[in-house]
N, C-alpha and C positions, 0 to 999 in steps of 0.2 A: 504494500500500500504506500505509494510516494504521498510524502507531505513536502507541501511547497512553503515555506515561509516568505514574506515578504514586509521588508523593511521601509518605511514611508513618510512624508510628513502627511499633516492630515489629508483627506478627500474625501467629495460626496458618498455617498451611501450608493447611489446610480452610477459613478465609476468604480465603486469597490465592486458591485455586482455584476459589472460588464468584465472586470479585470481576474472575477474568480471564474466565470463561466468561461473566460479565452484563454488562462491556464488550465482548466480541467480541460477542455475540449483539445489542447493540444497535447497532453498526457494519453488521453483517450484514444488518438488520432497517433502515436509513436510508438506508443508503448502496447496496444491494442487489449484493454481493459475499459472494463467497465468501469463509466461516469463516478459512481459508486465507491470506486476504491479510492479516489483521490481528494483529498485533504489541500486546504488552502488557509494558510493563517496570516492574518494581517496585523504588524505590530507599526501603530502608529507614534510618531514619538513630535511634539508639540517640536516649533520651529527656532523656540529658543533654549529648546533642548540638544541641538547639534550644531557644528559649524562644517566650514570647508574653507580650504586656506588659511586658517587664525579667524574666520569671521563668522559672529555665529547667522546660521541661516534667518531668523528674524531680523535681523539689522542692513539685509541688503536690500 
């Protein structure tokens, strides 16, 4: 059973649902199992909780 984890700043609710249906579907579509077996978890982490370069993502 592949679990996918995905790391994020926040998003709608209607791109997190479109983003777990087009990783299951290409688990489904590669690996040829059932919808069923595949697992999707979404860890979202607020924007002033990370940077990139020394700068944290909220201040750009």
């Amino acid at each position: 059973m592949p679990i996918v984890t995905v790391q994020q700043g926040p998003r709608s609710i209607e791109l997190k649902r479109d983003l777990v249906q087009r990783i299951t579907d290409a688990f489904v579509d590669a690996y040829q199992i059932p919808a069923e077996a595949v697992q999707v978890w979404i860890q979202e982490t607020p924007a002033e909780s990370w940077g990139q370069a020394g700068v944290l993502t909220a201040d750009k």
